[in-house]
C-alpha positions as CSV (number, residue, x, y, z in Angstrom):
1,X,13.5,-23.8,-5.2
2,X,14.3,-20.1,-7.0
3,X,11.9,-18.5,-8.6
4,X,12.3,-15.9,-11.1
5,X,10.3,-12.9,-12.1
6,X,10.6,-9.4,-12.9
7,X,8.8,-6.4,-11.1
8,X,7.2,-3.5,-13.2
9,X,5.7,0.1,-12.0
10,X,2.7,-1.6,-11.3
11,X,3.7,-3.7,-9.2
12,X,5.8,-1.6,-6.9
13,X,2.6,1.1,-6.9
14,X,0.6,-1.6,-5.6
15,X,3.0,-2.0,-2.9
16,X,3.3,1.5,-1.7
17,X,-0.9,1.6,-1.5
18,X,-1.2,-1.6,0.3
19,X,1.4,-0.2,2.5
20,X,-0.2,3.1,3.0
21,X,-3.2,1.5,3.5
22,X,-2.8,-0.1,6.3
23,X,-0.7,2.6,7.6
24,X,-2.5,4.2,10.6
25,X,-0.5,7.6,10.7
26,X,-1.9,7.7,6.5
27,X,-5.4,6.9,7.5
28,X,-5.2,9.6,10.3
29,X,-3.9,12.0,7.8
30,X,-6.6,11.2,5.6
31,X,-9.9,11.5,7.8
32,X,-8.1,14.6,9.5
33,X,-7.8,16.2,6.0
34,X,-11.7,15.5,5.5
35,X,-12.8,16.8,8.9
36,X,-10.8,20.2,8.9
37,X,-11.9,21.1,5.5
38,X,-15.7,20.5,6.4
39,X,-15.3,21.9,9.7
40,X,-13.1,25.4,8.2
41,X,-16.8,25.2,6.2
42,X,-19.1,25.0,8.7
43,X,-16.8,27.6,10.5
44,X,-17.5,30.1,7.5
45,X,-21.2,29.6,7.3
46,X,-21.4,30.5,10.8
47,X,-19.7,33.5,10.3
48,X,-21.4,34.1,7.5
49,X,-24.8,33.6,9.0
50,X,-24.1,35.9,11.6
51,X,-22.9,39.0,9.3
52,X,-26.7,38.0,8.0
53,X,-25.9,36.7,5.0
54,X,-28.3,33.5,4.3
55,X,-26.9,32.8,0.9
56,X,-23.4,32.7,1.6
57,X,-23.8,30.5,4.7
58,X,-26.1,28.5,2.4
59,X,-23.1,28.2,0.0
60,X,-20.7,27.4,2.6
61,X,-23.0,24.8,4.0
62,X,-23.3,23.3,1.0
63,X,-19.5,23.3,0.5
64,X,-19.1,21.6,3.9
65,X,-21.8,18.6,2.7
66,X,-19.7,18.5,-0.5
67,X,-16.4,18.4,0.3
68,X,-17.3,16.0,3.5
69,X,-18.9,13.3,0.8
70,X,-16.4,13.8,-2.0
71,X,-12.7,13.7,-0.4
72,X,-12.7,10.7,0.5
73,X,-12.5,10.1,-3.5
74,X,-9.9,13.2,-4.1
75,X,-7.5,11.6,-1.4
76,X,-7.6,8.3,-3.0
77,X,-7.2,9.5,-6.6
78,X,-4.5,12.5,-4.8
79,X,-2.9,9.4,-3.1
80,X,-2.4,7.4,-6.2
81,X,-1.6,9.8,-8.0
82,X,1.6,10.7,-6.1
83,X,2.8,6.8,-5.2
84,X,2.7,6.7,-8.9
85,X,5.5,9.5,-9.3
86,X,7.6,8.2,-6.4
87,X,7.8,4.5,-8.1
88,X,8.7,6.4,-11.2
89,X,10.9,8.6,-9.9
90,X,12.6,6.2,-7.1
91,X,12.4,2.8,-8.6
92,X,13.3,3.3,-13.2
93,X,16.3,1.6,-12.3
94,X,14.8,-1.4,-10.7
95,X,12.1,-1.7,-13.5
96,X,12.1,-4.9,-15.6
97,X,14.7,-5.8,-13.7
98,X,14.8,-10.0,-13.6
99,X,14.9,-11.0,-9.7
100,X,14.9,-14.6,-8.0
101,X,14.2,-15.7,-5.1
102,X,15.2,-18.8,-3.4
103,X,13.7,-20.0,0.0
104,X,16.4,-22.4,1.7
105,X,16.2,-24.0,4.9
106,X,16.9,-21.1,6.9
107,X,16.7,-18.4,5.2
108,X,15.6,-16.4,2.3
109,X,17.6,-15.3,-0.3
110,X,17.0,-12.3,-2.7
111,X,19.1,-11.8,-5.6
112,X,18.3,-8.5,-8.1
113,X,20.7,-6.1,-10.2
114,X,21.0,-4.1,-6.9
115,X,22.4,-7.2,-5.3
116,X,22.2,-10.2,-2.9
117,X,20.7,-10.5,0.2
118,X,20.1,-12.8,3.0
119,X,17.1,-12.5,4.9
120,X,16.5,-14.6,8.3
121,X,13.1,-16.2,9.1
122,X,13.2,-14.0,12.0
123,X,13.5,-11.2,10.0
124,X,9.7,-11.9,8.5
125,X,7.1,-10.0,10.3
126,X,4.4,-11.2,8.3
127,X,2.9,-12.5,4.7
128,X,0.1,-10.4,3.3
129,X,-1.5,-12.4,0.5
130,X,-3.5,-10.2,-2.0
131,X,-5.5,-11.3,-4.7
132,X,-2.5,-10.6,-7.4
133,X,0.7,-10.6,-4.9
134,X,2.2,-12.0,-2.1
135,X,4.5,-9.3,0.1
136,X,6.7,-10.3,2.7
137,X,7.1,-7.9,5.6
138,X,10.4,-7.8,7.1
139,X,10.8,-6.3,11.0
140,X,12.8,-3.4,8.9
141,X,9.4,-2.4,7.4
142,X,10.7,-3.1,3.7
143,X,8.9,-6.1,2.0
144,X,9.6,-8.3,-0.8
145,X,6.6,-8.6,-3.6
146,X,6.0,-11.4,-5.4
147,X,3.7,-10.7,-8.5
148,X,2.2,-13.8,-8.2
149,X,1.0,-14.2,-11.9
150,X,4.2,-13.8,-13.4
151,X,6.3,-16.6,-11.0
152,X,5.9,-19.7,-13.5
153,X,6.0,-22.0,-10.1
154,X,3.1,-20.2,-8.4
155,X,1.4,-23.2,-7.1
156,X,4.7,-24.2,-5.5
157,X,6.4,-21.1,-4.2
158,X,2.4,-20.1,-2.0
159,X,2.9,-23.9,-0.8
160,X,6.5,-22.9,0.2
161,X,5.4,-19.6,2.3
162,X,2.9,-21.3,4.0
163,X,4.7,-23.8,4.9
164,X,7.4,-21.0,6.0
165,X,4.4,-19.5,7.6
166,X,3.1,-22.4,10.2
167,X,7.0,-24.0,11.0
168,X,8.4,-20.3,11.8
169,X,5.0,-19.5,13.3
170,X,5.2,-16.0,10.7
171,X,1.7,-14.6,10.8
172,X,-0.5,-15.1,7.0
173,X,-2.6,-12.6,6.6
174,X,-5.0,-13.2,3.8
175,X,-5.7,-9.7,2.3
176,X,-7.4,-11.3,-0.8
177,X,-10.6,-9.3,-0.9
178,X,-7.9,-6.0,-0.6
179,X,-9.0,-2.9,-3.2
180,X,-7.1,0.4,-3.0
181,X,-9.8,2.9,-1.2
């Protein structure tokens, strides 16, 4: 069966923070971000507590506690923030695009304004389900979304992946309960 459907900005910006997500090199990134910044802190209340001045290492202390608690929140909203631009920037041609999808016996077959393409079940490293998509995960480390709201067949294309899922043994991973943090 095809199904049709055509991807906007948000969908593709959901993509890229799924993706980042549940990259570990991002998550490093992130925590290591939040630990040097707290720690340069702590570093200049020291120094400042040692030149005698209790205000200033005060200050910095409460910097430290500050910035510790609150990036966390800046990375997120920095994060989203600059997937935003990049689909803007990278993807206005592939906006609104229509783009169907046919799953055949052996493989699947994508068809878009950029082009056709055939795509081997051994290709498929995985199918995250979220709450609002579906993405397959091809071995390259590209994906194909499927905003599952917009697929008029919805019902029968998830049947059709799962199905995909247990004969080709392709891992499901049900990412339902997934928010952007």
């Amino acid at each position: 069966m095809t199904h049709q459907f055509k991807l906007e900005e948000q969908d593709y910006h959901t993509h890229l923070l799924f993706t980042v997500s549940r990259s570990s090199s991002a998550i490093k990134m992130r925590n290591r971000v939040r630990y040097l910044i707290s720690i340069s802190m702590l570093i200049f209340s020291i120094i400042a507590f040692g030149n005698g001045s209790v205000g200033q290492g005060l200050y910095f202390i409460f910097l430290m506690l500050i910035s510790f608690t609150l990036m966390p929140l800046y990375t997120r909203w920095s994060y989203k923030k600059t997937y935003l631009k990049h689909v803007r920037k990278y993807y206005k041609e592939r906006m609104s695009e229509p783009t169907s999808v046919e799953i055949t016996s052996n493989h699947v077959m994508v068809k878009d304004s950029q082009g056709e393409s055939f795509i081997p079940f051994a290709d498929i490293d995985s199918i995250n389900e979220l709450k609002e998509y579906i993405f397959l995960k091809l071995e390259s480390g590209t994906s194909i979304i499927f905003p599952i709201e917009k697929i008029a067949k919805k019902n029968q294309l998830i049947e059709e992946l799962k199905k995909l899922s247990e004969k080709e043994d392709i891992l499901w991973v049900d990412e339902t309960n997934w928010v952007w943090k």
